[in-house]
PyMOL Python script that loads the backbone (N, CA, C, O; Angstrom):
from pymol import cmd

cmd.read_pdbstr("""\
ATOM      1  N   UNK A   1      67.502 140.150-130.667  1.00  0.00           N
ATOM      2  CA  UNK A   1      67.271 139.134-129.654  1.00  0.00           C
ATOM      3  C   UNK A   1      65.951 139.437-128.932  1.00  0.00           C
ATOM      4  O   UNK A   1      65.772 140.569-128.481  1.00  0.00           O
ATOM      5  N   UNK A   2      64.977 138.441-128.794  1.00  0.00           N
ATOM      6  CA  UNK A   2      64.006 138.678-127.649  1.00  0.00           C
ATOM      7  C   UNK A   2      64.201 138.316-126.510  1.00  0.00           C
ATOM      8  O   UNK A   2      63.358 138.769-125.736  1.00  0.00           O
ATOM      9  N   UNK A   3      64.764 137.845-126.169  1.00  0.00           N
ATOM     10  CA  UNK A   3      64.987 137.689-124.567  1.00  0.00           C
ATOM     11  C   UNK A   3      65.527 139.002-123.822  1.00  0.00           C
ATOM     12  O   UNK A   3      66.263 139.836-124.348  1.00  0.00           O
ATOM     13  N   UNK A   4      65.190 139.033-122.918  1.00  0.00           N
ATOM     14  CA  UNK A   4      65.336 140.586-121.819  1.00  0.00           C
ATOM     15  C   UNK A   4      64.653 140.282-120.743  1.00  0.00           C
ATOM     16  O   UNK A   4      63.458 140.129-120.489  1.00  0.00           O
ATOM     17  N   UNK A   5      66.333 140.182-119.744  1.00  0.00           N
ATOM     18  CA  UNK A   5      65.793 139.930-117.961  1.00  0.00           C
ATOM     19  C   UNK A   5      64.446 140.338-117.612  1.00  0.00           C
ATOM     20  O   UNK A   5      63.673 140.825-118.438  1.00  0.00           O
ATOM     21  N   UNK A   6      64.202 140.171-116.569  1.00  0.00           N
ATOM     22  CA  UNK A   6      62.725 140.968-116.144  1.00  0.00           C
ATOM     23  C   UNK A   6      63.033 141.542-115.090  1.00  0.00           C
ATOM     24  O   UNK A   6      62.192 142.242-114.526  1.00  0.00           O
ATOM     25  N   UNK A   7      64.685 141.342-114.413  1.00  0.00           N
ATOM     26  CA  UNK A   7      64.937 142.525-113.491  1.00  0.00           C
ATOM     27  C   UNK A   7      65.093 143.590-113.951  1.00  0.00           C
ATOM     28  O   UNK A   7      64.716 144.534-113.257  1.00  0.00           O
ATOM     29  N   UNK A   8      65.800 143.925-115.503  1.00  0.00           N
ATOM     30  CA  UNK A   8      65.986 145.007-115.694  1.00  0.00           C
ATOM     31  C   UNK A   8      65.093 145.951-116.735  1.00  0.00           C
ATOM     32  O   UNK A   8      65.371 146.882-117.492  1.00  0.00           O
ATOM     33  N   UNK A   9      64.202 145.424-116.478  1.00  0.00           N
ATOM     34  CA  UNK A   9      62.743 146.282-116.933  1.00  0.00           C
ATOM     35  C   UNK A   9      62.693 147.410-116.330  1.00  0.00           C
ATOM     36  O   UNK A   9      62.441 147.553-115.133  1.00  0.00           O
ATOM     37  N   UNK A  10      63.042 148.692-117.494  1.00  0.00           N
ATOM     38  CA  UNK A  10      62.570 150.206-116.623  1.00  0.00           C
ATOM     39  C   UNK A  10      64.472 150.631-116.900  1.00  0.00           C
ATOM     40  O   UNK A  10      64.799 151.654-117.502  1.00  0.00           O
ATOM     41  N   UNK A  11      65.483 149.655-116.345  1.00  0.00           N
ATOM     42  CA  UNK A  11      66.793 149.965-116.394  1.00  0.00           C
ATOM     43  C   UNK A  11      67.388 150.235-118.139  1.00  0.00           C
ATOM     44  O   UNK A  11      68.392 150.834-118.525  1.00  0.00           O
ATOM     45  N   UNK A  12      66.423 149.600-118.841  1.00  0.00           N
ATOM     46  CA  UNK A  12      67.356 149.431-119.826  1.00  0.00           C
ATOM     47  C   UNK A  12      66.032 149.607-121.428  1.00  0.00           C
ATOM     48  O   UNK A  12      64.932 149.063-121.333  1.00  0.00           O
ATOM     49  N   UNK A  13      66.391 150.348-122.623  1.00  0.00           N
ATOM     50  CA  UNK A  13      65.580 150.086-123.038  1.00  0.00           C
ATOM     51  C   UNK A  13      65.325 149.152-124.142  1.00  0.00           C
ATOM     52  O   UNK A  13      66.238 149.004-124.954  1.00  0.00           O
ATOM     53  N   UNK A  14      64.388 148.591-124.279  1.00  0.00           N
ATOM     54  CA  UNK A  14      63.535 147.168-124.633  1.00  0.00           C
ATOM     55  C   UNK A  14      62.854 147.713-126.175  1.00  0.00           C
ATOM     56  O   UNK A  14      62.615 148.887-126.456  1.00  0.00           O
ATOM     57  N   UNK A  15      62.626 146.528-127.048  1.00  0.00           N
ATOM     58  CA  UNK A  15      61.764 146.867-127.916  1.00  0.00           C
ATOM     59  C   UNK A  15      60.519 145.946-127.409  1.00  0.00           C
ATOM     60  O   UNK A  15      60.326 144.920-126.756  1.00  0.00           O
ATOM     61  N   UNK A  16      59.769 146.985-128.141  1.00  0.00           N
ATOM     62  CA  UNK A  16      57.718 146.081-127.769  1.00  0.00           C
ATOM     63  C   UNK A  16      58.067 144.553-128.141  1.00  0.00           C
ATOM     64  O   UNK A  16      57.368 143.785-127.480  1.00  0.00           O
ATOM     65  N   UNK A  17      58.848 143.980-128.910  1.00  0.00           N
ATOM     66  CA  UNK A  17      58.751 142.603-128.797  1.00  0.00           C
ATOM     67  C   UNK A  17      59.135 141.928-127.579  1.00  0.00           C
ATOM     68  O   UNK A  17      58.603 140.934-127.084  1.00  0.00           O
ATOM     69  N   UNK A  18      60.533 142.861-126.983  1.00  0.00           N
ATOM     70  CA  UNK A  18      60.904 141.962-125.655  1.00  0.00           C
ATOM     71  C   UNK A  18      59.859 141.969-124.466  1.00  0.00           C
ATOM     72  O   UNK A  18      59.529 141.141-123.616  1.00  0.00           O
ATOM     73  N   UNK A  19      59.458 143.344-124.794  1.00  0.00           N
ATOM     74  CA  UNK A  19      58.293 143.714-123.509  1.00  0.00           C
ATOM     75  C   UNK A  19      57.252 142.659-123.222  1.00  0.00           C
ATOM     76  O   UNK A  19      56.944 142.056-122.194  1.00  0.00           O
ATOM     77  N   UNK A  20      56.841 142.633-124.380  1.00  0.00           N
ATOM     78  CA  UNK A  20      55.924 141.396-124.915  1.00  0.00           C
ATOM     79  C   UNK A  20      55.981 140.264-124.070  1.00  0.00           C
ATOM     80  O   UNK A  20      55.267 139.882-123.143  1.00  0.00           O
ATOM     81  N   UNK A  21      57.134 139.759-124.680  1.00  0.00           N
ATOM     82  CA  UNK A  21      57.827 138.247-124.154  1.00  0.00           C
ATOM     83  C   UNK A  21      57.723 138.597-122.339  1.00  0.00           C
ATOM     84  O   UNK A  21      56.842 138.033-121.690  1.00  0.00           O
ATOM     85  N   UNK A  22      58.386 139.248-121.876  1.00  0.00           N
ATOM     86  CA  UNK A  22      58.471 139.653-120.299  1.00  0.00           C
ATOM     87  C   UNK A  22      57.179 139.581-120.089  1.00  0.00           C
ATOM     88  O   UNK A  22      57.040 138.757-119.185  1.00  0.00           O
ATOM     89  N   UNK A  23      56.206 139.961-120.399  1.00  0.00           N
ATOM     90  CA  UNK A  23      54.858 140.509-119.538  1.00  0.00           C
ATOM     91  C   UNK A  23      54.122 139.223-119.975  1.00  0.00           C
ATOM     92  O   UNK A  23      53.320 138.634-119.251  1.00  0.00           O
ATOM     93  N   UNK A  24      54.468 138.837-121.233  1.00  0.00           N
ATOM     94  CA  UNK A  24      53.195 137.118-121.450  1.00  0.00           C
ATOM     95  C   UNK A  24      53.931 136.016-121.166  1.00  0.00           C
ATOM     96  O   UNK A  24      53.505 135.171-120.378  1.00  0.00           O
ATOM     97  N   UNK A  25      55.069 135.905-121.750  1.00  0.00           N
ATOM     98  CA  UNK A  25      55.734 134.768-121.289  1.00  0.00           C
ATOM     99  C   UNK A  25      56.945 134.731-119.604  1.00  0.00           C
ATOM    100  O   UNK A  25      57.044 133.904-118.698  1.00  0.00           O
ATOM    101  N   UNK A  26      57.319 135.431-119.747  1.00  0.00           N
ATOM    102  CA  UNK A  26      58.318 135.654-118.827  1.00  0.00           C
ATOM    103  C   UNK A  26      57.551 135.693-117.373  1.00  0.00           C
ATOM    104  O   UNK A  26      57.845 134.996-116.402  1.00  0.00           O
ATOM    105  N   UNK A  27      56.217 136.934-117.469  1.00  0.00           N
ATOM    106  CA  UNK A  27      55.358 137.523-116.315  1.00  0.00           C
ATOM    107  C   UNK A  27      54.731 136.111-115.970  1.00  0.00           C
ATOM    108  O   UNK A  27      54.530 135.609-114.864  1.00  0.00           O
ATOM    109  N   UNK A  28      54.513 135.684-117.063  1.00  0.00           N
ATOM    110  CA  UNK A  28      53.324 134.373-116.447  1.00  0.00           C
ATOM    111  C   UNK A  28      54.109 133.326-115.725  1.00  0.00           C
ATOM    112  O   UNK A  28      53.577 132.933-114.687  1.00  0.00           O
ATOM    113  N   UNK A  29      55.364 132.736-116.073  1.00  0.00           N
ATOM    114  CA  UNK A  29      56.329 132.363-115.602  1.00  0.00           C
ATOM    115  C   UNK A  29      56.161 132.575-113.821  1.00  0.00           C
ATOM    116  O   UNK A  29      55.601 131.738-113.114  1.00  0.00           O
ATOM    117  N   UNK A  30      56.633 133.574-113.416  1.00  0.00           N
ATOM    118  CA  UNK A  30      57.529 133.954-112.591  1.00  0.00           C
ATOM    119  C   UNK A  30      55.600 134.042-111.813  1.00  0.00           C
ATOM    120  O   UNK A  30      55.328 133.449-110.769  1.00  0.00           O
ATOM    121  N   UNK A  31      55.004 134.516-112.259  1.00  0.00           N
ATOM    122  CA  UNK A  31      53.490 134.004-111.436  1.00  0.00           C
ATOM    123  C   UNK A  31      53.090 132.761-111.054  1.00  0.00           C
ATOM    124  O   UNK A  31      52.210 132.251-110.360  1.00  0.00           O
ATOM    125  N   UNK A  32      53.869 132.486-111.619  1.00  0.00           N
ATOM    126  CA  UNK A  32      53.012 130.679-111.927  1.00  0.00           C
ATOM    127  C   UNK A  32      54.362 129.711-110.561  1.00  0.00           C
ATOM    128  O   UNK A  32      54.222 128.615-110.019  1.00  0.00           O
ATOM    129  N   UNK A  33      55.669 130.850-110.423  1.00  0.00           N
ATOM    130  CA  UNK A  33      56.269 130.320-109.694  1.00  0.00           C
ATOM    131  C   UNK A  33      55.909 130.492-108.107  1.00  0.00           C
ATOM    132  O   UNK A  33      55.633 129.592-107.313  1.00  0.00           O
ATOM    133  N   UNK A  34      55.981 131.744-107.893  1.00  0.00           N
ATOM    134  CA  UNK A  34      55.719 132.312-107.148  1.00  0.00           C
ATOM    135  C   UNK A  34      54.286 131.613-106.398  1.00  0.00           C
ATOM    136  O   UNK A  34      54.355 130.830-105.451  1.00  0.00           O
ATOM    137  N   UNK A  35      53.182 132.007-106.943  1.00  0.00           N
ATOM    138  CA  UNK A  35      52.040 130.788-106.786  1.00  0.00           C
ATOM    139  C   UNK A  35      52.479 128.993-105.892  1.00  0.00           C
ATOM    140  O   UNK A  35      52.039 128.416-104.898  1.00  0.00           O
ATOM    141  N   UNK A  36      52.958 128.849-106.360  1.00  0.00           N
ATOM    142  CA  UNK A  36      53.529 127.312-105.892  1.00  0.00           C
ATOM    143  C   UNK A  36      54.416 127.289-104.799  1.00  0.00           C
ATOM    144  O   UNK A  36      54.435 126.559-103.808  1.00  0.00           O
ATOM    145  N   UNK A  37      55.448 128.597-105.294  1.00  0.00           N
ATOM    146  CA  UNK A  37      56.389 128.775-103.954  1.00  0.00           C
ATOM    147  C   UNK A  37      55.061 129.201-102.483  1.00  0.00           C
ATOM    148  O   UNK A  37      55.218 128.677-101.380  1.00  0.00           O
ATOM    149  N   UNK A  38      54.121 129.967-102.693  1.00  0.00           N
ATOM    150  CA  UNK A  38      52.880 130.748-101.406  1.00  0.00           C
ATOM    151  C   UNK A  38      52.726 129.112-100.833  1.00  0.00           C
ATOM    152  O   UNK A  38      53.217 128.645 -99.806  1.00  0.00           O
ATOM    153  N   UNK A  39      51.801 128.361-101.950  1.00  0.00           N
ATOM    154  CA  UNK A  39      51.364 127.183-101.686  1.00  0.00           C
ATOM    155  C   UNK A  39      52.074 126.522-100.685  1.00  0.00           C
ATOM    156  O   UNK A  39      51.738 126.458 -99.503  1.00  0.00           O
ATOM    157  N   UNK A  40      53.375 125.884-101.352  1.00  0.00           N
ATOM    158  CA  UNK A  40      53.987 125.356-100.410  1.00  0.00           C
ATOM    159  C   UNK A  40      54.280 125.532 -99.039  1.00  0.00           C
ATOM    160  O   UNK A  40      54.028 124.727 -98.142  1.00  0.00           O
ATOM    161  N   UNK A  41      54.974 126.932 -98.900  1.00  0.00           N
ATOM    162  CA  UNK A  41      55.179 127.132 -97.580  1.00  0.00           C
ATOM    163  C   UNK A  41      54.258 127.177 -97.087  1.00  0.00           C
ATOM    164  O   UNK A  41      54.207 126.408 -96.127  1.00  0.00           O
ATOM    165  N   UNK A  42      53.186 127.877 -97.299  1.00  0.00           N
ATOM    166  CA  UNK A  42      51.836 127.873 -96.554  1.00  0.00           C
ATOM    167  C   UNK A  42      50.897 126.505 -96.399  1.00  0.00           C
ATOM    168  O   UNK A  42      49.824 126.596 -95.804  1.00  0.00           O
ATOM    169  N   UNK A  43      51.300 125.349 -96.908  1.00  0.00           N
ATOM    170  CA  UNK A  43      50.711 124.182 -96.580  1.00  0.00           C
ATOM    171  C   UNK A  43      49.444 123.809 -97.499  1.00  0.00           C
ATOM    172  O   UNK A  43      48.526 123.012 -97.302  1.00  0.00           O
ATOM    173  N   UNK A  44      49.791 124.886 -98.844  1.00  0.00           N
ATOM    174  CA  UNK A  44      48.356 124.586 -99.576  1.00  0.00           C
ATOM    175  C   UNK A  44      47.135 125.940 -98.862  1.00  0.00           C
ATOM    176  O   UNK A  44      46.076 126.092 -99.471  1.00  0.00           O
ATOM    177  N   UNK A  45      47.351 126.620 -97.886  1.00  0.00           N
ATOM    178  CA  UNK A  45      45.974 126.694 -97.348  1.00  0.00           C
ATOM    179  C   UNK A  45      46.222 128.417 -98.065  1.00  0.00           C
ATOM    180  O   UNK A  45      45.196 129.090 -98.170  1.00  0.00           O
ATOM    181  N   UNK A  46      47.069 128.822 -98.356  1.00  0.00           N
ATOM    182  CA  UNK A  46      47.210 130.117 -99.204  1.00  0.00           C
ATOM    183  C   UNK A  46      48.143 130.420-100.787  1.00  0.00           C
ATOM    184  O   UNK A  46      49.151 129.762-101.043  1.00  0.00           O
ATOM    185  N   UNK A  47      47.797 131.120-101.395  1.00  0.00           N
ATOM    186  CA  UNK A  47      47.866 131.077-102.762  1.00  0.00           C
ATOM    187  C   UNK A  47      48.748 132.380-103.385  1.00  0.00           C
ATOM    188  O   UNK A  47      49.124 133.112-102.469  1.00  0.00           O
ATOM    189  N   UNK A  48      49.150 132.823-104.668  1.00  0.00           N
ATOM    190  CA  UNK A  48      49.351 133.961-105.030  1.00  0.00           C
ATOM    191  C   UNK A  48      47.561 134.836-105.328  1.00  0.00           C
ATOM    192  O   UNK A  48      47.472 136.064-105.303  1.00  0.00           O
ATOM    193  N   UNK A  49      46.808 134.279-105.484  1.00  0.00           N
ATOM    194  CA  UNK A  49      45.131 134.534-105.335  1.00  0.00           C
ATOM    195  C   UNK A  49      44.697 135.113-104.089  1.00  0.00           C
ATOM    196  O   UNK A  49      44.123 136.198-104.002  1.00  0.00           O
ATOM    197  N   UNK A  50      44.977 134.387-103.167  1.00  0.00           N
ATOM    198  CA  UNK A  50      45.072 134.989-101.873  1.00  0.00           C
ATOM    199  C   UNK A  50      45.631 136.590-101.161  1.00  0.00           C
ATOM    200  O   UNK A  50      45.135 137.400-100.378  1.00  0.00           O
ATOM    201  N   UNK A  51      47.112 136.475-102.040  1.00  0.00           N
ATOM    202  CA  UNK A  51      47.909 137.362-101.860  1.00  0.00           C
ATOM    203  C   UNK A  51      47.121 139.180-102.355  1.00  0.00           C
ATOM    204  O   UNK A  51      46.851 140.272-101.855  1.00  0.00           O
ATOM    205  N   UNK A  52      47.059 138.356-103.770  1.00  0.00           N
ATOM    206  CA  UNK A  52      46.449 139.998-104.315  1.00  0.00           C
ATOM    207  C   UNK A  52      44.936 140.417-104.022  1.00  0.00           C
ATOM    208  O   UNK A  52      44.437 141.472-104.415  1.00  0.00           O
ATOM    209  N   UNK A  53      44.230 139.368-103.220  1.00  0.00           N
ATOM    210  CA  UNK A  53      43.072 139.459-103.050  1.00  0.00           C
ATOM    211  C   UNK A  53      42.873 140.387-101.857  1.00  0.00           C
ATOM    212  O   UNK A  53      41.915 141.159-101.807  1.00  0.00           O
ATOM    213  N   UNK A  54      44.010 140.280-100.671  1.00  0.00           N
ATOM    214  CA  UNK A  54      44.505 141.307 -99.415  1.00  0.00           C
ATOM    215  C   UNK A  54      44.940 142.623-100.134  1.00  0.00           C
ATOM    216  O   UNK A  54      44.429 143.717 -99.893  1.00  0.00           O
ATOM    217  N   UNK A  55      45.971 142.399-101.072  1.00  0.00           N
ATOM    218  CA  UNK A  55      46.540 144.043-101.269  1.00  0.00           C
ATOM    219  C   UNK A  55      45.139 144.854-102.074  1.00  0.00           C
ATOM    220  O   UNK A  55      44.951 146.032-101.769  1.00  0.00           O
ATOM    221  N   UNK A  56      44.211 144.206-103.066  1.00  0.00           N
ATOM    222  CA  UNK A  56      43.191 144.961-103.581  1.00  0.00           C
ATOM    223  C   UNK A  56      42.510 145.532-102.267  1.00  0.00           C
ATOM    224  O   UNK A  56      42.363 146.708-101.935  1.00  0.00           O
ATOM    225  N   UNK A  57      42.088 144.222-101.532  1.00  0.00           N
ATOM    226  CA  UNK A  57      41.096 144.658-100.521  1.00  0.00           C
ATOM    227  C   UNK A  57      41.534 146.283 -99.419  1.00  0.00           C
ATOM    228  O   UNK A  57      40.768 147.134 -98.968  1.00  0.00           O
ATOM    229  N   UNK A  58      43.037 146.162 -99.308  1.00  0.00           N
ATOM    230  CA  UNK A  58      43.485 147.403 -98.559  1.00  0.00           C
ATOM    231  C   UNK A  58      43.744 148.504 -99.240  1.00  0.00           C
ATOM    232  O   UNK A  58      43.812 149.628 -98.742  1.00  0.00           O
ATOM    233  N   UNK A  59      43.947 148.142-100.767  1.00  0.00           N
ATOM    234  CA  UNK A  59      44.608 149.509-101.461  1.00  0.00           C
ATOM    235  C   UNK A  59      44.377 149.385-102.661  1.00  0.00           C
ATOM    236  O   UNK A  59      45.221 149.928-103.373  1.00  0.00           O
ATOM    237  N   UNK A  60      43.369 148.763-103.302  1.00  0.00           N
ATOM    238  CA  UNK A  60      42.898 148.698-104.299  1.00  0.00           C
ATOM    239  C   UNK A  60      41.617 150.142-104.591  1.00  0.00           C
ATOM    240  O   UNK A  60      41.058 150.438-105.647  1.00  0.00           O
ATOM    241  N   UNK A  61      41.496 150.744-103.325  1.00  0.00           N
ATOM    242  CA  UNK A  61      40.826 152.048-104.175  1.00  0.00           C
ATOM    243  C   UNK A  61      41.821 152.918-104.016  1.00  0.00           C
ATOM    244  O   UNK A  61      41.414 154.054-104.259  1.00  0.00           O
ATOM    245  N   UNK A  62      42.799 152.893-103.754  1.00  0.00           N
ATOM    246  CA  UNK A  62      43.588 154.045-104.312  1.00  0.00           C
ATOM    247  C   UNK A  62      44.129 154.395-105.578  1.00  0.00           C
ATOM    248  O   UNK A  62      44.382 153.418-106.283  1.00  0.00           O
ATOM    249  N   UNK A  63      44.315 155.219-105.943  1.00  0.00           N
ATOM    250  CA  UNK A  63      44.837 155.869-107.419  1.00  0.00           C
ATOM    251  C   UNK A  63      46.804 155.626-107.223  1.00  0.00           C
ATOM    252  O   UNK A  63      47.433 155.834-106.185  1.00  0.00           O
ATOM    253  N   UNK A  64      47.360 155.163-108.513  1.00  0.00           N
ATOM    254  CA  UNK A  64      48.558 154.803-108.421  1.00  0.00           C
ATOM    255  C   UNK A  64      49.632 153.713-108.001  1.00  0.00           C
ATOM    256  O   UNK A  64      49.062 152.643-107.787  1.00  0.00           O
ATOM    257  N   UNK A  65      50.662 153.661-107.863  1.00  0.00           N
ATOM    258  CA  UNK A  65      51.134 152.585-108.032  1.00  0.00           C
ATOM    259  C   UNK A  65      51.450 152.025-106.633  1.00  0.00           C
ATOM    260  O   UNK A  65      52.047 152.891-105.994  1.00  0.00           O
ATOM    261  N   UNK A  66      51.273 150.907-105.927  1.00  0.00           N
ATOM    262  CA  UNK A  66      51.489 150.049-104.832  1.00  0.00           C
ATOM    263  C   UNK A  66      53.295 149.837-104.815  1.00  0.00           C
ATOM    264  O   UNK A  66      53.767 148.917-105.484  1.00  0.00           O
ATOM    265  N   UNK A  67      54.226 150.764-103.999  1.00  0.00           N
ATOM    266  CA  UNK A  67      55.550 150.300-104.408  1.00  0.00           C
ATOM    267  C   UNK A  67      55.995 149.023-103.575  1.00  0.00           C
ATOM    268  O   UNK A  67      55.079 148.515-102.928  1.00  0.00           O
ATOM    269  N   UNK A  68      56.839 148.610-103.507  1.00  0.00           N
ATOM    270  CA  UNK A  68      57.288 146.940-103.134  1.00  0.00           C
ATOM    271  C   UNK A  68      57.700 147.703-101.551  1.00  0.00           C
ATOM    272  O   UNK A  68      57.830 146.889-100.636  1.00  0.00           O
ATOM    273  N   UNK A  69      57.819 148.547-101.343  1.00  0.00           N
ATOM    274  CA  UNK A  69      57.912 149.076 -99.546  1.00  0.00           C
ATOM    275  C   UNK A  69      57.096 149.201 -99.343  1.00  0.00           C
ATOM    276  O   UNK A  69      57.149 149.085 -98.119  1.00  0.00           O
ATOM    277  N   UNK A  70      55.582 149.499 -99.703  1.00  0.00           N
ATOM    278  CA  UNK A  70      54.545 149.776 -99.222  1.00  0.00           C
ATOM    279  C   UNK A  70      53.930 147.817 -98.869  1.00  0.00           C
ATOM    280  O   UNK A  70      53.439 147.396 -97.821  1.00  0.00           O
ATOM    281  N   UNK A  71      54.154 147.191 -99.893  1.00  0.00           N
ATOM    282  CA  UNK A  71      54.105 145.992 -99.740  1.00  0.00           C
ATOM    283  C   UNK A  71      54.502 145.033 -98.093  1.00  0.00           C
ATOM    284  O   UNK A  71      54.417 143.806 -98.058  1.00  0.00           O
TER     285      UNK A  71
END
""", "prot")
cmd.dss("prot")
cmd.show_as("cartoon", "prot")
cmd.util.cbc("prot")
cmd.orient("prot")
């Protein structure tokens, strides 16, 4: 089967095809939602573009991974 949640990425293990699917199809997905969900609430005047354009600008020279609490 290729299909594999994208919550349980890391929980469970995957072959490179599902990974695949998650990170091109699945990832772009859930970007592309997310994006529209910023838009909206924000009235159009902010973006998912917006979003990562702040976290680079604060912590984009650091080495390693940005965890979702640091967020």
């Amino acid at each position: 089967m290729l299909d594999a949640p994208v919550a349980r990425v890391g929980e469970v293990p995957l072959s490179l095809k599902q990974l695949e699917f998650i990170v091109y199809c699945k990832g772009a997905l859930v970007a592309y939602l997310l994006d529209r969900e910023i838009e909206r609430r924000t009235g159009h005047r902010f973006s998912l573009d917006d979003i990562v354009r702040a976290i680079w600008a604060e912590h984009g020279h650091r080495k390693g991974l940005l965890t979702y609490d640091r967020i």
